[in-house]
N, C-alpha and C positions, 0 to 999 in steps of 0.2 A: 451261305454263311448267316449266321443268326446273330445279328446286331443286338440283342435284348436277351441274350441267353443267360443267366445265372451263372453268379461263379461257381464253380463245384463245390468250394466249401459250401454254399448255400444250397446247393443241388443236393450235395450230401444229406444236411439238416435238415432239408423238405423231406427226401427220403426216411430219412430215421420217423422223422415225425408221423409220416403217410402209415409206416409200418406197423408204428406202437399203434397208433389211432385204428387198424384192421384189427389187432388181438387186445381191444379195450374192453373188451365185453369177454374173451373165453376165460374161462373158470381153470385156475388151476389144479384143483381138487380132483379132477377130472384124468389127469395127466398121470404118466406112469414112471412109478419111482426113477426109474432109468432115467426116463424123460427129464424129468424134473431136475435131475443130478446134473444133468449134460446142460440145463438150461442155466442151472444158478452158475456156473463153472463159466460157461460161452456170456451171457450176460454180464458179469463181473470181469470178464476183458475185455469187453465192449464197453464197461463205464470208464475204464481204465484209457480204455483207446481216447474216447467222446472226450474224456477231460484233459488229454493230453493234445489234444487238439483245440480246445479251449483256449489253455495256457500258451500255447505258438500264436496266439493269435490274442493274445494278452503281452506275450512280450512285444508284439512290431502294434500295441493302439495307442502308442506315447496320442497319436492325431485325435484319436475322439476324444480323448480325456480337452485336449487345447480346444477342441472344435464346442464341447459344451460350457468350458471355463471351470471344468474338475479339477481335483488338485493332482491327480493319478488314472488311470485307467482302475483299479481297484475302487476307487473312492465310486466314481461312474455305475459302476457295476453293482455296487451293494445298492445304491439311490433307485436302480433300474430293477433289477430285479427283489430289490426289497431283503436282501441276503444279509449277513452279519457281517460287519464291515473288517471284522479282525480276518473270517475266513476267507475274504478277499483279498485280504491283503497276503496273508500267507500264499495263497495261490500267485499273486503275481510274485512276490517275493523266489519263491519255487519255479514261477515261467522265467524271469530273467537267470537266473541260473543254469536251470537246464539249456535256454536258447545260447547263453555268453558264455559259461564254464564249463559245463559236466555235459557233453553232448553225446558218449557214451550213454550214460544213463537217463540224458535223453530219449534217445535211442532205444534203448530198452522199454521206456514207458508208453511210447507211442505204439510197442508193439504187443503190448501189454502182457511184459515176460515180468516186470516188475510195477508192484499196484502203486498208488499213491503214496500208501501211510510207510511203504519201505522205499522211496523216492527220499520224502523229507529225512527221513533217519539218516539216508546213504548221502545228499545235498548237508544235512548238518554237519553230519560226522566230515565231511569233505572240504567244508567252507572253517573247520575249527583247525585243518594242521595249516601249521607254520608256514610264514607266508614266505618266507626264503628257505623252502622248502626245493628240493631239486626236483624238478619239472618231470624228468624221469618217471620220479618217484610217486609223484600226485597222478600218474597215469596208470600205475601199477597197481597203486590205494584205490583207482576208482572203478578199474578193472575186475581188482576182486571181490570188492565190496558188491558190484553188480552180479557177478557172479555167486557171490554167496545167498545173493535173495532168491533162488533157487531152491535154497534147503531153509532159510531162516526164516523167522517171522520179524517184525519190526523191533520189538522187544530186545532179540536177540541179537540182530543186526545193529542194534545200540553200542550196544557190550562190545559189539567185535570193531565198531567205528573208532571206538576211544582206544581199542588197540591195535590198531590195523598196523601203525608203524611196527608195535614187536614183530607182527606176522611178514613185513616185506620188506624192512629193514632194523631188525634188532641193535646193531650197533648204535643206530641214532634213534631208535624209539626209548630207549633206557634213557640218553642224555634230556630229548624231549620231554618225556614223564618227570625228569626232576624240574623242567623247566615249567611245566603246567601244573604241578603240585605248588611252587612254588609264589605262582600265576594266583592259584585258585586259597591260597593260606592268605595272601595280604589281602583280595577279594574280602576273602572271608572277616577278615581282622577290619578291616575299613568300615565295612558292611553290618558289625557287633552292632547291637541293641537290647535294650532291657525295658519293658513300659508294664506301670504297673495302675491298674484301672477300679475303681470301687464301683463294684455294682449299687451297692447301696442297701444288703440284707445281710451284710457283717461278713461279707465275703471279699476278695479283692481277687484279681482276675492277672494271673503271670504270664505276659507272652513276651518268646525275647528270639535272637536269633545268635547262635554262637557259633564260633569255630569248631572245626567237627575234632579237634583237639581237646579243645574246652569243656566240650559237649560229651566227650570219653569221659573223662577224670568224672567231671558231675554223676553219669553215670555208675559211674564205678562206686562213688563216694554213697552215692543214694543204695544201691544195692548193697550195701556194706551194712546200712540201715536197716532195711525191710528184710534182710538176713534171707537168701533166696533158699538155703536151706531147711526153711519152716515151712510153714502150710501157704504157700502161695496160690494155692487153687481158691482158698479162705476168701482170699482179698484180693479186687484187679489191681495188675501191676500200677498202673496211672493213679490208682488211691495210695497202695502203697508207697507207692515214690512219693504224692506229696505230703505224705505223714513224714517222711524218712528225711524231707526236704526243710521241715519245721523242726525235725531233731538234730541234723547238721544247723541250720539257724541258732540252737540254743548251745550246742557244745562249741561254736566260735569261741573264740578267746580275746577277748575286747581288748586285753591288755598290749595283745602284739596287732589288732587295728592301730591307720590314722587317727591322731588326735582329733577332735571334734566338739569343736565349740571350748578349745581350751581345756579339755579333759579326755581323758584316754574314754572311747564311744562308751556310752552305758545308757540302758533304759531304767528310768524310775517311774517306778508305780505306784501312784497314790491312793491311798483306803481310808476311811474314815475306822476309829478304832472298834468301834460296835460293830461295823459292818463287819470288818473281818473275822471277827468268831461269829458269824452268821453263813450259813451257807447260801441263800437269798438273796445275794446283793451283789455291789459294783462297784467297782474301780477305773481308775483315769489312766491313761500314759499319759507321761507329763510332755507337752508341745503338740499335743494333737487333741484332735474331739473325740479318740476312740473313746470306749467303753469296753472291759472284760468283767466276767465274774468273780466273785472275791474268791470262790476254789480254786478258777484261773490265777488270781493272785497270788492264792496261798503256793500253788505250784510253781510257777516261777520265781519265789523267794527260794526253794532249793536248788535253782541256777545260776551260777558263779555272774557278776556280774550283775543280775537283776537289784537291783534296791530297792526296795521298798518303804515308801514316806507312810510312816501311819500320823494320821490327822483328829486332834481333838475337834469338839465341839465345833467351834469359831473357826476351825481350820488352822488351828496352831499345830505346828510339828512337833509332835510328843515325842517318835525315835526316829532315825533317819539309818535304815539298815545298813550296816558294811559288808563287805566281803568278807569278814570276819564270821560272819554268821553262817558262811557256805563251807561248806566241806575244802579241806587244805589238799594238795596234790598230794600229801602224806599220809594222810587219811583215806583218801580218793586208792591210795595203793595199798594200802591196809585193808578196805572193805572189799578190794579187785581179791586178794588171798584170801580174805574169810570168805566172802561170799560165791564164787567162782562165776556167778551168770545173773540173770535177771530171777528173784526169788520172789517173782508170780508163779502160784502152785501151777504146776507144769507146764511152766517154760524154761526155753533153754537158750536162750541170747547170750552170748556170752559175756562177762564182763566190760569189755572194752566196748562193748554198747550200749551201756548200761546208763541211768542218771541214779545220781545221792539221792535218797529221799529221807526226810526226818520221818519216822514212826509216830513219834509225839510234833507238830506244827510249831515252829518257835512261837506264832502269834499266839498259841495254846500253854505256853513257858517251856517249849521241849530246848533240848540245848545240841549245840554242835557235837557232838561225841560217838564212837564206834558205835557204843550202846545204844544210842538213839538213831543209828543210822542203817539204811539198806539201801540196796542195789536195784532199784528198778530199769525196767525197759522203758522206750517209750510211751509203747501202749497202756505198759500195767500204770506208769505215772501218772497219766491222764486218770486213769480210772480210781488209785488214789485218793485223788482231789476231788474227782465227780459224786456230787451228794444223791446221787443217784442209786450210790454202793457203799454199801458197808463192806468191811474188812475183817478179817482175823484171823491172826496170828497162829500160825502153826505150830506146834513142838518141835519140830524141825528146823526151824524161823522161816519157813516159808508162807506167803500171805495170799491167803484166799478171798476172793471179791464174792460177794453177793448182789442180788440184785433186789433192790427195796419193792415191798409190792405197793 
C-alpha cells in the first residue's frame, strides 16, 4: 500500500499535464484535416470535462478560502492564479449550482455532452422560474433544457429558457409570463432615468434608460419624424432620430406643460436688436450660459412658444415677443390645406410634419399672415435660417435652397 500516493484528482492533473507537455513542441500544420477536426471536437470535451471538474472541486473549497483568510474560494482563485475575479466568481457561482440544484445538468457537463456557455444559459434560465414552482415540474424544465443543448447553441437555448414553461406546462407558463411581465415593467419603471451631460463644444450628450413601453411610443413618435418613407439610406437612422428628437422638442405644446416658475414653461431668447438682422451673431437663453446663433434665433421665433426679448443698446427691452407673433391653430390649418406638405423644392413630408415659417422674418417687419407664411419640414427650416443658403421662391410657391459659394 502506498502511504504517499496522490489523489487521483492530482494523479489525473499530473497526467493532463505530462501529456500536453509530450505534444508542446508538434506542429499543427502538419496534421490532416481529418486529424485536426476530430482533435478540436475531442479537445473542446476535454476542456468541458477539466472545467467541470474544476468547479466540483470549487464547490466542496468553502476550507481553503478559511485556511488562507479569503472571502470565498473564487476570491482565492483569482489572487492565485492571477484570473479575473468576475470570471471566478461566475464559475463558482455555476459550481454550487450544479453540485446543490441542477445535478442533471451537472451531469451532463462532466461528460461533456453540454459545454460551458450552454450550462450557464440552462443554470440561468433554471434559477429564474418561480420559486414555488412544482418540483415535478423544475425537473421536467431541466430535463429538457438539457436535452435541447444537443441541437441548440446558447443563444438559442436563451430564447427556449424564458419559455420553457409554455413548452412543459402551458397552463401555467401564460399565468407565469403575466407574472414576469409584470415583474420586469415595475423593474423597469423604478429603474427610469434621464442624465443629460455637456461635453463642453456646444454639444450635450442624452443617455437615459426607459421602459420598453415608453421606449415604443418615443420610437414611434421619432420615426413619425424622419418619415421612414423618404431617403433613409441619405441619413443614419441615429442621426435621423435625433434631428426628429429636437423636432418633437419644439412642436411640444408649453401650454398643456406643468407650470414653471409660475408661468406656463417657455423659453425666452434674448438678441441684441442689431444683431438680429445680422446673420453673424448671438443670442442668450435666458437662465442659462448657453449661446445660439441669431439665425437660430430667428428660427425659433417661428415656434409657438419661443419668445423672443429683443434688447436695445443698455440692454433695455425694446419688444418682448408674444405668441401672438406665431402662427394661430387656424392658420396652422389653413396653411396644412394650401400647402399639403413640406414646400422644400422636392419634398414630400407631409403637412402634419411640417413647421410655420415666415417667408419675410418678423425681426425683418414680416407679419403673421397666410401670405407671409409656409410650411417647412424640419430639415428645410433649418436651412431657412442657415446663412449658409440662400432661397428662392418658386412660381409654384415652392422654395429652393442654394448653396453660397
Amino acid at each position: 500500500m502506498l502511504v504517499n500516493a496522490p489523489h487521483p484528482v492530482l494523479a489525473c492533473a499530473a497526467a493532463i499535464g505530462a501529456a500536453l507537455q509530450d505534444v508542446s513542441d508538434t506542429e499543427p500544420a502538419f496534421m490532416r484535416t481529418s486529424e485536426k477536426a476530430d482533435a478540436l471536437l475531442a479537445l473542446s470535451r476535454l476542456e468541458v470535462q477539466l472545467t467541470a471538474l474544476r468547479m466540483r472541486i470549487m464547490a466542496a473549497a468553502d476550507d481553503v478560502a478559511a485556511d488562507a483568510g479569503a472571502r470565498d474560494v473564487a476570491a482565492w482563485l483569482a489572487h492565485e492564479s492571477r484570473d479575473a475575479p468576475a470570471a471566478c466568481r461566475a464559475d463558482q457561482h455555476l459550481a454550487v449550482g450544479l453540485d446543490t440544484q441542477w445535478v442533471r445538468l451537472g451531469t451532463a457537463v462532466a461528460e461533456g455532452s453540454v459545454n460551458l456557455a450552454q450550462a450557464r444559459v440552462i443554470a440561468r434560465a433554471l434559477d429564474e422560474l418561480p420559486g414555488d414552482l412544482d418540483p415535478d415540474l423544475l425537473v421536467q424544465a431541466e430535463e429538457h433544457l438539457v436535452e435541447a443543448a444537443q441541437e441548440y447553441r446558447p443563444d438559442q437555448l436563451r430564447l427556449l429558457g424564458r419559455r420553457i414553461l409554455d413548452v412543459i406546462a402551458p397552463e401555467v407558463g401564460e399565468a407565469e409570463e403575466a407574472k414576469q411581465l409584470a415583474r420586469e415593467e415595475e423593474l423597469a419603471w423604478e429603474s427610469r432615468s434621464l442624465t443629460l451631460a455637456r461635453r463642453g463644444d456646444g454639444a450635450t450628450r442624452l443617455s437615459g434608460l426607459l421602459p420598453d413601453a415608453a421606449a415604443t411610443r418615443l420610437a414611434t413618435y421619432l420615426d413619425a419624424f424622419t418619415s421612414p418613407r423618404q431617403h433613409t439610406a441619405v441619413v443614419p437612422q441615429h442621426r435621423a432620430r435625433g434631428q426628429a428628437f429636437i423636432a418633437l422638442l419644439e412642436h411640444l405644446d408649453p401650454a398643456k406643460l406643468p407650470a414653471h416658475g409660475g408661468d406656463a414653461t417657455t423659453v425666452m431668447v434674448t438678441i441684441n436688436h442689431d444683431a438680429l438682422t445680422r446673420d453673424l451673431a448671438t443670442a442668450g437663453l435666458v437662465g442659462t450660459d448657453d449661446k445660439i446663433t441669431a439665425a437660430q434665433a430667428r428660427r425659433l421665433a417661428c415656434t409657438a412658444q419661443i419668445v423672443p426679448v429683443v434688447l436695445g443698446g443698455r440692454s433695455e427691452i425694446l419688444d418682448l415677443g408674444r405668441t401672438r407673433r406665431h402662427f394661430s391653430r387656424a392658420q396652422r390649418k389653413a396653411l396644412r390645406l394650401r400647402d399639403k406638405r413640406c414646400r422644400g423644392d422636392g419634398c414630400t413630408i407631409p403637412a402634419a410634419w411640417t413647421e410655420a415659417h415666415h417667408w419675410k422674418p418678423w425681426s425683418k417687419g414680416g407679419k403673421t399672415n397666410l401670405a407671409d407664411g409656409v410650411l417647412l419640414c424640419s430639415h428645410h427650416h433649418h436651412r431657412a435660417h442657415d446663412p449658409r443658403y440662400s432661397t428662392e421662391r418658386m412660381p409654384n410657391g415652392d422654395i429652393r435652397f442654394h448653396r453660397r459659394n
